[in-house]
Residue frames relative to the residue before (quaternion, step in Angstrom):
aa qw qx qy qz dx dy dz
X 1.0000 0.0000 0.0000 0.0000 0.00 0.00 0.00
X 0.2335 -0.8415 0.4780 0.0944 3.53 -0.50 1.01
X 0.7267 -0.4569 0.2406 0.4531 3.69 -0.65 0.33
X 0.4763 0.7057 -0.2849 0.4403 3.56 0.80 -0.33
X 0.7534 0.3990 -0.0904 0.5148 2.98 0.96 -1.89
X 0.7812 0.3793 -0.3524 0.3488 3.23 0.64 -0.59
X 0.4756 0.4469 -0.4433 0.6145 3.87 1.45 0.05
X 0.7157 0.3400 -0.5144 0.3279 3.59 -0.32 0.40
X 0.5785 0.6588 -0.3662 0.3118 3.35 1.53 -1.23
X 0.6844 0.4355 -0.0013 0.5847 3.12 1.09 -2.40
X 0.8685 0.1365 -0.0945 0.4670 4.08 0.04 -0.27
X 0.5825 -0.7280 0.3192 0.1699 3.54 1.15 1.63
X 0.4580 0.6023 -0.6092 0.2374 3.81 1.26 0.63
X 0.4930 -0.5914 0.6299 0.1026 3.06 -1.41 1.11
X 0.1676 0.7849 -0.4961 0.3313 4.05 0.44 0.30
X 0.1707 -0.7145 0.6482 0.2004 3.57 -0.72 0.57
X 0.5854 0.6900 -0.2840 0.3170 3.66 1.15 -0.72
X 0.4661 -0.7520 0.2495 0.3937 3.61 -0.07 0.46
X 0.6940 0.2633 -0.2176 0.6338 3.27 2.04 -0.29
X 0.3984 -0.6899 0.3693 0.4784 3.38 -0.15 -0.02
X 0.6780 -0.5010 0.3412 0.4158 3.82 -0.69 0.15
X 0.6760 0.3289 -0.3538 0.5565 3.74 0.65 -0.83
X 0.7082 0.3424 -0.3824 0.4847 3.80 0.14 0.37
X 0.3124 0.6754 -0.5538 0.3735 3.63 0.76 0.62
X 0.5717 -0.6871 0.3818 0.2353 3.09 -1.12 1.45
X 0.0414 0.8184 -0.5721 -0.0345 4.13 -0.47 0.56
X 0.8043 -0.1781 -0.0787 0.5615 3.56 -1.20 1.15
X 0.7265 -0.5721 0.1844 0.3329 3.61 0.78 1.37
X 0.5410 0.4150 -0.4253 0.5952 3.22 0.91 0.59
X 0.4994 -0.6640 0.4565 0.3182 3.98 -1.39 0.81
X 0.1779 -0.6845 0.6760 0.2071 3.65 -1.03 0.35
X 0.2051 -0.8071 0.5367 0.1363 3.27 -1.40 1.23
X 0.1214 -0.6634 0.6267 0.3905 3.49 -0.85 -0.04
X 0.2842 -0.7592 0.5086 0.2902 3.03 -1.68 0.03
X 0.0499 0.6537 -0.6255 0.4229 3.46 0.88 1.46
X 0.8401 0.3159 -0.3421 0.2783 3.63 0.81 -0.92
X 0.6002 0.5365 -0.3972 0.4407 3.70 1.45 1.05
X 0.0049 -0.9069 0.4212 0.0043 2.89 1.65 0.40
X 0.7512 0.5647 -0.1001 0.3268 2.60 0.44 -3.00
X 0.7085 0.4749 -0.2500 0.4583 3.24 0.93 -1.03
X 0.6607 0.4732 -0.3937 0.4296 3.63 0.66 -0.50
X 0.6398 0.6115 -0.1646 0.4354 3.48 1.08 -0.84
X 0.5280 0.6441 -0.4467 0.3268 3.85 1.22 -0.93
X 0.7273 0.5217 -0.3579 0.2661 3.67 0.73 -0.62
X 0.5603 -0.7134 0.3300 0.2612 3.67 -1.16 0.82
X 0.7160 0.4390 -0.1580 0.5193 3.01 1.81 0.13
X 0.2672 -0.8352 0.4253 0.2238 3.38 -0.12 1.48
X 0.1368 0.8141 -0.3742 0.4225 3.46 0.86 0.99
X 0.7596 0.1923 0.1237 0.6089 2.65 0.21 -2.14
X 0.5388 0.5295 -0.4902 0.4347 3.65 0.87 0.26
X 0.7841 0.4377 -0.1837 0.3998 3.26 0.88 -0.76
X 0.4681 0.5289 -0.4214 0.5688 3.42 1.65 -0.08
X 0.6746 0.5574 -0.3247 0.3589 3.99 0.82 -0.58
X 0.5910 0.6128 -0.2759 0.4461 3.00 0.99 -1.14
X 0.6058 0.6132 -0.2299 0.4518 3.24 0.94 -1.83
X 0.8764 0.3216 -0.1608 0.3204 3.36 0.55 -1.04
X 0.4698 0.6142 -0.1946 0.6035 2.98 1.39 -0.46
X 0.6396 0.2843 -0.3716 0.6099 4.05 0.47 -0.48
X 0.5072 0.7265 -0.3669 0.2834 3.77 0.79 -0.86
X 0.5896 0.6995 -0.0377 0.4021 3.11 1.33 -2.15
X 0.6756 0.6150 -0.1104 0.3913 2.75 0.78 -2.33
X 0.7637 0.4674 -0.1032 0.4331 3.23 0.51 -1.99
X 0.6630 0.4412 -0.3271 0.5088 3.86 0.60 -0.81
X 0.6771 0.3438 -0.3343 0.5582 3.92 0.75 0.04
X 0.4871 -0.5302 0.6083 0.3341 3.96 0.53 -0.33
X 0.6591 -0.4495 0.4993 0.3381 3.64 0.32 0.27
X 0.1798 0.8235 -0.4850 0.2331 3.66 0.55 0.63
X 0.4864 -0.6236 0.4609 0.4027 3.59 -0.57 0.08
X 0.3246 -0.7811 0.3893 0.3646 3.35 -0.46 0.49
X 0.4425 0.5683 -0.5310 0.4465 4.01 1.36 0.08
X 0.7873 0.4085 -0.3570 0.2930 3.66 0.61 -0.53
X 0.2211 0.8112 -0.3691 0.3961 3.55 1.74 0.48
X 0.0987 -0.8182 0.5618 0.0727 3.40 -0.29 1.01
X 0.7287 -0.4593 0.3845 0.3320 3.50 -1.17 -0.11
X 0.6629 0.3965 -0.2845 0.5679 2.94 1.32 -1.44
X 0.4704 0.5176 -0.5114 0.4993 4.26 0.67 -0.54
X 0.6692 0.3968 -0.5191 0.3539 3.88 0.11 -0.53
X 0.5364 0.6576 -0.3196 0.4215 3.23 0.78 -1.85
X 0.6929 0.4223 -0.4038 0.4225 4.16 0.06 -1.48
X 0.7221 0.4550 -0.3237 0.4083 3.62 0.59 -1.91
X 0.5891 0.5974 -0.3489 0.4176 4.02 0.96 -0.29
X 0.7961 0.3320 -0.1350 0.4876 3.20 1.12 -0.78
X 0.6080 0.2744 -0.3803 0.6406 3.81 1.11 0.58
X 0.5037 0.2826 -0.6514 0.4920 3.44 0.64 1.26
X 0.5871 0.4848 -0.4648 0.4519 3.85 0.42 -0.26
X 0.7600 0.1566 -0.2511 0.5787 3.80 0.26 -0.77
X 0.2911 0.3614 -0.7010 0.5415 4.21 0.54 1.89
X 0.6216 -0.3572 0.6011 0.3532 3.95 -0.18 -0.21
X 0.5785 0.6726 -0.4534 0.0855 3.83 0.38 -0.55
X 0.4977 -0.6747 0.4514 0.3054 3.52 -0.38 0.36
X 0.5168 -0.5236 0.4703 0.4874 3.60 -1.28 1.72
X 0.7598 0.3742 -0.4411 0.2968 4.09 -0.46 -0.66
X 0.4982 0.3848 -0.5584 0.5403 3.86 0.82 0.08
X 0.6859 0.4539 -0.4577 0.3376 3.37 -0.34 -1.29
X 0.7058 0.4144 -0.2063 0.5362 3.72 0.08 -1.21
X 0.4528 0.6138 -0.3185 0.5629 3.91 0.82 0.16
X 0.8283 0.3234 -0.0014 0.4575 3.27 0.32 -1.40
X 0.6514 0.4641 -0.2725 0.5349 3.49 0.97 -1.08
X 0.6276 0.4748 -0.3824 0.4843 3.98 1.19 -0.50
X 0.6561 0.4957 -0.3256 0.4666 3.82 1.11 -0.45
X 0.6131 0.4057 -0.3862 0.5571 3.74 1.23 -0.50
X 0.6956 0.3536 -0.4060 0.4757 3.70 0.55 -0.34
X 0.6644 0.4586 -0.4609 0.3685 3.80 0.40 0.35
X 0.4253 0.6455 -0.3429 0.5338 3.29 2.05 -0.83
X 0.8837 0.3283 -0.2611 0.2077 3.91 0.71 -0.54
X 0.4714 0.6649 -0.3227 0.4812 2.54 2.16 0.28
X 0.5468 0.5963 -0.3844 0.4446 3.19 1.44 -0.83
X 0.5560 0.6176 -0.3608 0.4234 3.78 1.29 -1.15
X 0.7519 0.5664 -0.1753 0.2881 3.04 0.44 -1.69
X 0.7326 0.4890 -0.2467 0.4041 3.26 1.19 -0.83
X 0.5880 0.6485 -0.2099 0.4354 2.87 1.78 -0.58
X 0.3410 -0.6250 0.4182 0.5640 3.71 1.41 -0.88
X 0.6054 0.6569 -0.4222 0.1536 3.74 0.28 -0.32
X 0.6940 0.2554 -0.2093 0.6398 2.95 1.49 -0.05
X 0.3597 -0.7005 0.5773 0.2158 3.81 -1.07 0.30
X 0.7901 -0.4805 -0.0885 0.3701 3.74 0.98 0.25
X 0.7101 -0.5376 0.3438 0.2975 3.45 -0.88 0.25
X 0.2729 -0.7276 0.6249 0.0753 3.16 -0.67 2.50
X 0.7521 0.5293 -0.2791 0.2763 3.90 0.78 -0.07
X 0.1202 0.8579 -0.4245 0.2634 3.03 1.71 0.73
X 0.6273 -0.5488 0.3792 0.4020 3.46 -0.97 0.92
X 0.7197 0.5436 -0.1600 0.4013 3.42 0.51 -2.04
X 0.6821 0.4603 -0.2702 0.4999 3.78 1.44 -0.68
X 0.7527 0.2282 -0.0254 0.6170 3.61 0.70 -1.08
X 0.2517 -0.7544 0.6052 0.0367 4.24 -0.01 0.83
X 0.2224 -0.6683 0.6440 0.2988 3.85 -0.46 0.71
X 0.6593 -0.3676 0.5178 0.4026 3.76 -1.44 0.30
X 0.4879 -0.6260 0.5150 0.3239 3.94 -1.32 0.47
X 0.4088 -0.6115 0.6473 0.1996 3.52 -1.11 1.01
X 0.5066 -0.6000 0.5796 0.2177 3.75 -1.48 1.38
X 0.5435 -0.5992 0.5146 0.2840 3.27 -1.08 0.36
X 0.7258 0.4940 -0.1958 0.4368 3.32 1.52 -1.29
X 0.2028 -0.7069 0.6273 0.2562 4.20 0.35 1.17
X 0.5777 -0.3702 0.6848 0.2455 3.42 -1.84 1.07
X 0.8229 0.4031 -0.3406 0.2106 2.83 -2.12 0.46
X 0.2371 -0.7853 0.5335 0.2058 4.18 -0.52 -0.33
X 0.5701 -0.5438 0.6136 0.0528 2.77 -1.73 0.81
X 0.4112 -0.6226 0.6173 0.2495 4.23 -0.45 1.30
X 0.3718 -0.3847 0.8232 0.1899 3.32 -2.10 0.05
X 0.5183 -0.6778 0.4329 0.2907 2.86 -1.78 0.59
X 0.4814 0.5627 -0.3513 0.5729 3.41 1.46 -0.25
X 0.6368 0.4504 -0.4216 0.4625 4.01 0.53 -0.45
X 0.7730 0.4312 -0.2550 0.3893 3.68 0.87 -1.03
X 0.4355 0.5523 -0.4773 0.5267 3.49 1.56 0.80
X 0.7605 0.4866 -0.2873 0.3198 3.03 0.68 -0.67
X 0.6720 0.4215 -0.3198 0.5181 3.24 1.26 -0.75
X 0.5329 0.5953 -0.4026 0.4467 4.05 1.18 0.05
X 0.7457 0.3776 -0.3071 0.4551 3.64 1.09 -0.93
X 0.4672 0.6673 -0.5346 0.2250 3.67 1.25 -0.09
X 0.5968 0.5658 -0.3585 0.4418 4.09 0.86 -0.92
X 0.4016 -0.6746 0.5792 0.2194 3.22 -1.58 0.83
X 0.1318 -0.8477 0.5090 0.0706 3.44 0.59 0.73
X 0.5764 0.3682 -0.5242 0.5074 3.87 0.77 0.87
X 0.6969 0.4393 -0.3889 0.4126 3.84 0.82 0.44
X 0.4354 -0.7538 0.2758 0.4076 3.56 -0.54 0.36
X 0.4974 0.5443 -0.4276 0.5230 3.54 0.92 0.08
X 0.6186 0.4496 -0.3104 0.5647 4.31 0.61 -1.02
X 0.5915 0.5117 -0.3299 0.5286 4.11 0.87 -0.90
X 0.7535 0.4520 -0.3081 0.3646 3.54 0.42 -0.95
X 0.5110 0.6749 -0.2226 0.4835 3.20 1.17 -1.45
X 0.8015 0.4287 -0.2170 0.3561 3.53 0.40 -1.43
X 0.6436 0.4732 -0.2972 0.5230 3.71 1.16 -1.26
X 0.4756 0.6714 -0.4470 0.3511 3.71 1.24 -0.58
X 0.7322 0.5305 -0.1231 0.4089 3.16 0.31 -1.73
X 0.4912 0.5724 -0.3506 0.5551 3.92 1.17 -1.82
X 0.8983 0.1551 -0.2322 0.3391 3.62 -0.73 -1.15
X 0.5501 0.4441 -0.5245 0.4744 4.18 1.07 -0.11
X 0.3263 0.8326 -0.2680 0.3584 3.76 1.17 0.14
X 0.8677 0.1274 0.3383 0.3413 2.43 -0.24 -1.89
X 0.7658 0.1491 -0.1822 0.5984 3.52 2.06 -0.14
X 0.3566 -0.6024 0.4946 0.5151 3.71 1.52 0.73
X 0.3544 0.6601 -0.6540 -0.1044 3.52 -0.80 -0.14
X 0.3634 -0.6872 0.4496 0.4400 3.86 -0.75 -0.33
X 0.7106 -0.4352 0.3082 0.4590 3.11 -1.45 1.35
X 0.6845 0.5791 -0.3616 0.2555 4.02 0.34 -0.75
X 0.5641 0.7362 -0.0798 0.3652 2.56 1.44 -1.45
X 0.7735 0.1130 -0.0742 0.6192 3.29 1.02 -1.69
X 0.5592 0.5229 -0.5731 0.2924 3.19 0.16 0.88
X 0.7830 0.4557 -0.1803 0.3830 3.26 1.41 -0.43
X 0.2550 0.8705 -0.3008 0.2945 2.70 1.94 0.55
X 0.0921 -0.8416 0.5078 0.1596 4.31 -0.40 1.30
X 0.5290 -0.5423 0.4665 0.4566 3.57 -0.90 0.11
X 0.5849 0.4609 -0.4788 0.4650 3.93 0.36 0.45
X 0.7110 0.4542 -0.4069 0.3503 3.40 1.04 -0.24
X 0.5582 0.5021 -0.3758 0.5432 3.72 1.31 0.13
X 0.1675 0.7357 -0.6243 0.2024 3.56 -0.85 1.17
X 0.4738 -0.6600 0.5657 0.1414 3.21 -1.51 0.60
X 0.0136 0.7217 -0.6544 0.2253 2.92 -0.38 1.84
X 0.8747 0.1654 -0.1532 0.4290 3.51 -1.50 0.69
X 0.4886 -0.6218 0.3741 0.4845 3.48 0.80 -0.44
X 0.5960 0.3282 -0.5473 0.4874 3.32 0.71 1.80
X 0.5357 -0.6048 0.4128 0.4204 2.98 -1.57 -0.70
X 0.2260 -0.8148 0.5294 0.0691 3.43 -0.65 0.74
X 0.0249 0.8167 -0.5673 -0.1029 3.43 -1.30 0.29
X 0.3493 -0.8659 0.3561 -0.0388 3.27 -0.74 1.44
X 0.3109 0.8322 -0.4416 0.1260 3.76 0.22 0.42
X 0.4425 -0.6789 0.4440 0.3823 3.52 -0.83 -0.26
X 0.4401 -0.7397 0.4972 0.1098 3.46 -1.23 0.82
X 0.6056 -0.3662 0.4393 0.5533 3.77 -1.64 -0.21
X 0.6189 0.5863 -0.3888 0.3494 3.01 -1.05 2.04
X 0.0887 -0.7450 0.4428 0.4910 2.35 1.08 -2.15
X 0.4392 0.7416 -0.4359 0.2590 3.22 1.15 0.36
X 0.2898 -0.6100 0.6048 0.4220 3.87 -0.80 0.39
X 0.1197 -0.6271 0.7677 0.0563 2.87 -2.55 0.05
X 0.2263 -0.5831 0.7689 0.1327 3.50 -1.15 0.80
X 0.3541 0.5937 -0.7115 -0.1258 3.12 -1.85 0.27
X 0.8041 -0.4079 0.2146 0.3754 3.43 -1.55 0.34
X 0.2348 -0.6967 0.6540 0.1785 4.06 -0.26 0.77
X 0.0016 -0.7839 0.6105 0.1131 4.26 -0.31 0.80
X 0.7840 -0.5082 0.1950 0.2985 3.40 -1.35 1.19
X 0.8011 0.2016 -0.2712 0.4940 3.59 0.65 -0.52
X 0.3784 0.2817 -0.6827 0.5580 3.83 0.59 1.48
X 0.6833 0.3185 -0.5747 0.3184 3.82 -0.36 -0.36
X 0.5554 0.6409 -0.3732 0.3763 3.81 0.71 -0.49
X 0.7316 0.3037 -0.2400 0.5612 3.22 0.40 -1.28
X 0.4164 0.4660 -0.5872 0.5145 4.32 0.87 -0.26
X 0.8287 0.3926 -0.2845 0.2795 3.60 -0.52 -1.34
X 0.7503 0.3464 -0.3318 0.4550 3.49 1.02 -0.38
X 0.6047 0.4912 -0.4464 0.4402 3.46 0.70 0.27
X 0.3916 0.6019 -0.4547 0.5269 3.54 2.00 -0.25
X 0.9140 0.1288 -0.1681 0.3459 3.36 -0.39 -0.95
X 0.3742 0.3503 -0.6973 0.5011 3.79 0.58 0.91
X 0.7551 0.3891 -0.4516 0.2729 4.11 -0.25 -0.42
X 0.4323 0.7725 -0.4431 0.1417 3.10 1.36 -0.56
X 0.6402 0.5326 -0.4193 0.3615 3.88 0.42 -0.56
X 0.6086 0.5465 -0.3784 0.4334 3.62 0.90 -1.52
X 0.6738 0.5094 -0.3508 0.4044 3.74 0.80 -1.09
X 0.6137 0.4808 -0.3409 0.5254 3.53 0.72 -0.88
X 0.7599 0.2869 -0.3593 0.4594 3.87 0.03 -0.97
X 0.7201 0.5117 -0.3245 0.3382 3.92 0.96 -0.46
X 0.1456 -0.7463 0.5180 0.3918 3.47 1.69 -0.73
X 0.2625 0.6792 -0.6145 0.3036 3.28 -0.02 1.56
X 0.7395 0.5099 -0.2898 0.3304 3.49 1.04 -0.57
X 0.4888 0.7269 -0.4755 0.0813 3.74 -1.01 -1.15
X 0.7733 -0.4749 0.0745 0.4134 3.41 -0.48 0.12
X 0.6709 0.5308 -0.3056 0.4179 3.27 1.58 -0.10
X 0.3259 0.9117 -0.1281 0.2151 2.97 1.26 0.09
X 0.4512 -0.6111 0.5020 0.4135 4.06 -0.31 1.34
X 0.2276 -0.5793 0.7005 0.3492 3.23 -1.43 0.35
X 0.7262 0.4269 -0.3205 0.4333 3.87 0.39 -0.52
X 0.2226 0.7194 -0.6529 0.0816 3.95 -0.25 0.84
X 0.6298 -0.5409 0.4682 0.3027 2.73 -2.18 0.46
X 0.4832 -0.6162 0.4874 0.3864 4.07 -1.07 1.42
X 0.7755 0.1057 -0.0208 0.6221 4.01 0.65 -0.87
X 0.0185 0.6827 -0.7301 0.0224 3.52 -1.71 0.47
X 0.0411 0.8660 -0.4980 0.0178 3.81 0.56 1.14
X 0.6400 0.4811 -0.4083 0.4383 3.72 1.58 0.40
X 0.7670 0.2390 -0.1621 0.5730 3.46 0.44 -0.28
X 0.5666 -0.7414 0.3578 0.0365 3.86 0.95 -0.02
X 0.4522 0.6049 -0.1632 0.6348 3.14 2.38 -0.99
X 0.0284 -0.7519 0.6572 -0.0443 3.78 -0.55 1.49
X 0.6889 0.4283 -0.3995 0.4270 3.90 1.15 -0.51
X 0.4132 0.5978 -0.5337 0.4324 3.61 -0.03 1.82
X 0.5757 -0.5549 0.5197 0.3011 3.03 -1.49 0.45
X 0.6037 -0.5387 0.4522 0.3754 3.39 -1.10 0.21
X 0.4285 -0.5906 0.5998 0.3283 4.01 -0.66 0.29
X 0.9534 -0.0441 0.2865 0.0840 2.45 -2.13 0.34
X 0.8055 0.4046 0.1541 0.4047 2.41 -0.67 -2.86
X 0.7526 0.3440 -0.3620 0.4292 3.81 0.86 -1.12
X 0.5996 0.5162 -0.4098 0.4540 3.67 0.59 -0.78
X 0.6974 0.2509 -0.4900 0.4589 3.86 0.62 0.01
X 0.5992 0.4573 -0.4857 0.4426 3.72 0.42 0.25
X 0.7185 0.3738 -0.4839 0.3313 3.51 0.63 -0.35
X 0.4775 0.6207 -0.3754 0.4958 3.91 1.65 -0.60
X 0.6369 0.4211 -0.3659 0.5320 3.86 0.72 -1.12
X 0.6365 0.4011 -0.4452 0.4857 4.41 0.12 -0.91
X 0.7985 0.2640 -0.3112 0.4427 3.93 -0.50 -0.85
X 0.4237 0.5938 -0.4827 0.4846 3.81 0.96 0.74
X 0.7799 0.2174 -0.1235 0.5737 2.88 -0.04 -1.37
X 0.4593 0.6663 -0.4095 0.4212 4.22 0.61 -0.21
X 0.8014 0.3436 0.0014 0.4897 3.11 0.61 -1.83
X 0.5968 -0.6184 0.4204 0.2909 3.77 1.13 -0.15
X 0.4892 0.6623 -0.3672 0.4326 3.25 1.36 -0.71
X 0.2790 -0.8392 0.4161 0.2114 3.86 0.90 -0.66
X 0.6882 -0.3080 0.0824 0.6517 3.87 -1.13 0.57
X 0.1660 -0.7131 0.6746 -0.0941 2.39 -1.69 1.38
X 0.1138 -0.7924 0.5942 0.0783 4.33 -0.97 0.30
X 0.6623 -0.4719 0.3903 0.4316 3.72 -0.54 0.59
X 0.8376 0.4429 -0.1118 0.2996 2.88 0.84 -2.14
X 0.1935 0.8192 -0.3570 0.4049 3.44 2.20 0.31
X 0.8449 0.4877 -0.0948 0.1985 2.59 0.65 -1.71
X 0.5190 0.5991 -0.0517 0.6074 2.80 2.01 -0.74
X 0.7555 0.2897 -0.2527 0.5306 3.12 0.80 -0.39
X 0.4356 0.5956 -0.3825 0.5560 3.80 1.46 0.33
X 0.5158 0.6661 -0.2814 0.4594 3.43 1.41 -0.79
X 0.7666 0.3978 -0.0736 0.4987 3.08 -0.01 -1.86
X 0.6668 0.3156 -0.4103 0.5361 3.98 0.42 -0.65
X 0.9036 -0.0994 -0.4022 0.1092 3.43 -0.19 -0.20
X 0.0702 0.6207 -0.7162 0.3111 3.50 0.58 1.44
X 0.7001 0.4371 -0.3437 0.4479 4.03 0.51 -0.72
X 0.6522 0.4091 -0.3374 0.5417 3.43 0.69 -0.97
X 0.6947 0.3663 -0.3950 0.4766 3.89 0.16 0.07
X 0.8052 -0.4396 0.2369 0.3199 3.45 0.71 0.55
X 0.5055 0.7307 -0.3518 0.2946 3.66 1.23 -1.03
X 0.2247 -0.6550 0.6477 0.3178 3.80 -0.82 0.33
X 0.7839 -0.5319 0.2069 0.2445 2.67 -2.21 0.62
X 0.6732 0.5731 -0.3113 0.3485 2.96 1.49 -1.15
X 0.4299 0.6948 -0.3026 0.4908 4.22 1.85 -0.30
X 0.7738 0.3554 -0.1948 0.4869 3.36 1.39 -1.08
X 0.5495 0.5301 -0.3484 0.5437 3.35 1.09 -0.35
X 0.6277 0.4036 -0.3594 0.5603 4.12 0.59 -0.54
X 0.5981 0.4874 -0.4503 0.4494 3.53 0.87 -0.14
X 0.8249 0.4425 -0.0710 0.3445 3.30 0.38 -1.77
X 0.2045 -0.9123 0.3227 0.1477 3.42 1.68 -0.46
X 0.1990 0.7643 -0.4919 0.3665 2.76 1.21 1.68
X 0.6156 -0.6279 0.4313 0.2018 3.32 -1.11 0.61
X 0.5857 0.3189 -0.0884 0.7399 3.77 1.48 -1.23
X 0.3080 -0.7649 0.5579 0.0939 2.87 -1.63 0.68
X 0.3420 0.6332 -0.2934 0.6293 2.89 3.03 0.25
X 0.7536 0.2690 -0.4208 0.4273 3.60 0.49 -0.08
X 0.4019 0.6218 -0.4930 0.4570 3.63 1.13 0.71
X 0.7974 0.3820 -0.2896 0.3666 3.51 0.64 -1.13
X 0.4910 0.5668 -0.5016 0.4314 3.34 1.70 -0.12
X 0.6218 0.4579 -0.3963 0.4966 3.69 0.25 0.40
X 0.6205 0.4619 -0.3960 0.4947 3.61 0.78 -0.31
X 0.0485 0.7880 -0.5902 0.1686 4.16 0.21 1.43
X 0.5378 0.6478 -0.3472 0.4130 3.66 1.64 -0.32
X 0.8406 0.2925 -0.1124 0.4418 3.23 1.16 -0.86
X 0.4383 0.5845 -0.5018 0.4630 3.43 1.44 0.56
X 0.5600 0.5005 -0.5726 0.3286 4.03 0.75 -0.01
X 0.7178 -0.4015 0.3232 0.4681 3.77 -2.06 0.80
X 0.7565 0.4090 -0.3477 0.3734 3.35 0.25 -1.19
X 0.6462 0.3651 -0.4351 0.5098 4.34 -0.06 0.06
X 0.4715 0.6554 -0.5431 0.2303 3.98 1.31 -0.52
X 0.6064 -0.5058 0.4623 0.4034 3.60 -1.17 0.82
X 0.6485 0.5251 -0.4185 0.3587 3.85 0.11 -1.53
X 0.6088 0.5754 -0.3166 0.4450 4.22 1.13 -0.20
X 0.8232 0.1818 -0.2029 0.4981 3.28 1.26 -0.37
X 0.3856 0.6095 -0.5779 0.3819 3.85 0.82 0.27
X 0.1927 -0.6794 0.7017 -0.0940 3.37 -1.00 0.94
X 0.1304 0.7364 -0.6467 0.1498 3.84 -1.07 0.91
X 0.0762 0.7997 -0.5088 0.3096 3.36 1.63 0.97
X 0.8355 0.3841 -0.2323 0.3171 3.85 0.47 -0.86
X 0.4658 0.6161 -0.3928 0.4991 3.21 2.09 -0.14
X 0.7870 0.4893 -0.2609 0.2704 3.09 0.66 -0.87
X 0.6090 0.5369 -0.2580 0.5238 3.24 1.30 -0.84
X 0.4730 0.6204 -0.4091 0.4733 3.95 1.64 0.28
X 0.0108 0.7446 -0.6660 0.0451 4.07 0.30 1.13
X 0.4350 -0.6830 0.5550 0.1904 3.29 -0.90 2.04
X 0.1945 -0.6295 0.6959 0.2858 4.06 -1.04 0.08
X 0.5255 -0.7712 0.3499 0.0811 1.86 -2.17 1.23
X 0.6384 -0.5407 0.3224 0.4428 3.67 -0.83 0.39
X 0.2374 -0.6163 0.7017 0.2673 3.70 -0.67 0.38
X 0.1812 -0.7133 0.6757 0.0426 3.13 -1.93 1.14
């Protein structure tokens, strides 16, 4: 089976040609396209993470010239590693990215098109990851404020508001709740629940509490006309859509990404509360479920992390001297125990 064959078998090219044309051989060396990782950029259930691949992957693509990826050397990884470090990029992009080119070669590898992976962990090291996560964590007196900035009697100030209530109040990621449908909230057990699938593809239930389903249901039914005159609604339906889309015209969608940080970044800086990141918001979660006492393993069913080490990297409240354990261990009753003596 010759290369040809194995990019149509393993990567669905339909070509009558025995190679396909973008992989024709040029001043002896192979040009690749990368149309021909598509499948692989695409496998995730989240168009999120589809679009962080893609991104990276053309990225890849581009910083060799289209090269073949069998002729990729280690040291070529090692270079493209090091002129993201001296771009300013951050050890968590770099190490981001350097985990998506090394899955990009497994995906090769498995395929035959490559023979093995210059992006192995043990070959190419991502940069160390600070202990200290960028970003902040609201007060509870800040996260009134940034809740009372929406007009919650309009349907765009309603939307805005239940947004914020449930990235609040259930760590979710910004992906997560934007892509959230009204079939995925049901009443199960005697609550409400919402169900959806995460970074993975994995599903998750967690607990939907009464005043996100409120503020969900009342920003449902001030929008309810626009949906009806836009065909945006019906039972499958985003609860979170965009109020206008004058480039593409397409109103039955979830909001992006891009809008849920502009609407978190306006009722920041609106409300005084100042810069502001989806992923704030989440992380306002998680500190104070900790600061109220919650163990890790309560926050981790919340947050739906895999490690229960990338919980405690949020826990910065309890690394100061004064919360250090060695302050409260007490052995006050051993001591005051005065063995008797032995009679001789």
């Amino acid at each position: 089976m010759n290369f040809g064959d194995l990019l149509k078998n393993f990567l669905g090219w339909e070509s009558p040609y025995t190679m396909p044309q973008q992989l024709m051989r040029t001043s002896s060396s192979l040009k690749f396209d990368i149309k021909a990782v598509t499948p692989f950029a695409e496998r995730s259930v989240s168009e999120e993470t589809r679009r962080i691949y893609r991104r990276v992957v053309k990225e890849f693509c581009a910083f060799f010239q289209a090269q073949h990826p069998a002729e990729i050397t280690t040291l070529d990884v090692l270079r493209w590693r090091d002129r993201l470090h001296a771009q300013k990029r951050s050890a968590a992009t770099i190490t981001t990215k350097l985990s998506i080119v090394r899955s990009m070669y497994d995906y090769l590898l498995m395929a035959g098109i490559v023979n093995q992976n210059p992006a192995q962990t043990k070959l190419v090291p991502p940069p160390p990851l600070s202990e200290d996560l960028r970003g902040r964590a609201l007060s509870k007196k800040e996260v009134s404020h940034l809740l009372s900035g929406p007009d919650r009697t309009q349907p765009e100030g309603a939307r805005d508001y239940a947004l914020l209530l449930l990235m609040l109040k259930t760590s979710l990621r910004v992906s997560e709740a934007c892509r959230l449908m009204a079939p995925q909230i049901i009443w199960s057990h005697g609550r409400w629940v919402a169900k959806f699938r995460v970074k993975g593809g994995r599903e998750r239930a967690i607990p939907l509490p009464g005043d996100i389903k409120k503020a969900i249901d009342d920003y449902l039914k001030l929008d309810r006309s626009r949906r009806i005159k836009l065909h945006s609604g019906g039972p499958d339906e985003y609860i979170f859509q965009p109020s206008v889309n004058y480039r593409t015209l397409e109103f039955n969608k979830s909001i992006s990404a891009m809008t849920a940080w502009n609407i978190v970044r306006r009722w920041g800086q609106f409300t005084g509360v100042g810069k502001l990141s989806p992923h704030d918001l989440r992380r306002t979660a998680i500190t104070q479920a900790l600061d109220q006492g919650l163990t890790y393993r309560q926050v981790q069913m919340m947050t739906g992390h895999k490690d229960p080490k990338t919980v405690m990297r949020y826990d910065h409240g309890r690394e100061n001297l004064e919360q250090n354990a060695i302050n409260f261990l007490d052995y006050a009753e051993v001591e005051n125990v005065i063995p008797e003596k032995t009679q001789t």
